[in-house]
N, C-alpha and C positions, 0 to 999 in steps of 0.2 A: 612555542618556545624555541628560542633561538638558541644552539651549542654549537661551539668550536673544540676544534684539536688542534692540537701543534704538534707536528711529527718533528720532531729531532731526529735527522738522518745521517748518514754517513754512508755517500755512495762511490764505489770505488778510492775511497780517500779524501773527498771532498764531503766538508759538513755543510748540511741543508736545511733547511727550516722550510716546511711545507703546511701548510693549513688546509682545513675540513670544517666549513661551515654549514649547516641545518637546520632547517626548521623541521621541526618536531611537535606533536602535541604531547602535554606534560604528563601525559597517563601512560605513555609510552618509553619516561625516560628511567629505564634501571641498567643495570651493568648488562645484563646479556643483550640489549638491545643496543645499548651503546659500542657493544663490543665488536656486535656484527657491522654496525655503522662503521665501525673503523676497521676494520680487516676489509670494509669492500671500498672503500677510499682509498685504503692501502695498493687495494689490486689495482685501482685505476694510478695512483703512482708509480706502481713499477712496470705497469706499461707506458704510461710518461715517458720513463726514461729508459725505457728500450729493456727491462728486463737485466738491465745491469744488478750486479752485487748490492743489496743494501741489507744497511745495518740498523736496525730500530733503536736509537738510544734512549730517547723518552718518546713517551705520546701521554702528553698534558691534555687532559678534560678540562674545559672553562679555567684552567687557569687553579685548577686544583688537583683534579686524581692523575697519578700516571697509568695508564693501561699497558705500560710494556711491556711487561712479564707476559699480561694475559694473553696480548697477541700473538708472543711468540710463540707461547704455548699451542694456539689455537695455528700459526703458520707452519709449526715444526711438528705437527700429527702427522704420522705415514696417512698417505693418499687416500684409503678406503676410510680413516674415521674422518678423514676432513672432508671430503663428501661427504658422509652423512651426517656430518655439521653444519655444514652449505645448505643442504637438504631439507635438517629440520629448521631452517630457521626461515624457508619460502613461504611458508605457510604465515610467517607471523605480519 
């Protein structure tokens, strides 16, 4: 199964539209897997562009869920639960 994202960004002041496409098998697709999927495309975006300020404004699933809350949530954890959120999800 094929998914995309559309990161709606805003880096430094500059708005960005960046996508995240996968193939995926369909047994594997629910939110916390999608979620990890995008927070680690996310990290490859902000090293993209150099670790600049970005702003998540949406992040569109297929064209339907927005996940930006979720991310944030998941990017703004102090350091020790976000590790072991990194953590539990190697195994999956």
């Amino acid at each position: 199964m094929r998914i995309k994202f559309d990161y709606h960004l805003e880096i430094e002041g500059t708005k960005n539209l960046t996508f995240g496409i996968f193939e995926i098998p369909s047994h594997k697709v629910n939110d916390e897997y999608l979620l990890r999927l995008a927070y680690n495309r996310f990290q490859e975006i902000k090293k993209l562009f150099g670790y600049r300020d970005i702003i998540i404004e949406k992040l569109i699933y297929n064209g339907e869920k927005d996940f930006a809350e979720e991310l944030k949530k998941i990017i703004n954890l102090p350091i020790d639960e976000l590790l072991d959120w990194e953590q539990q999800g190697e195994g999956k």
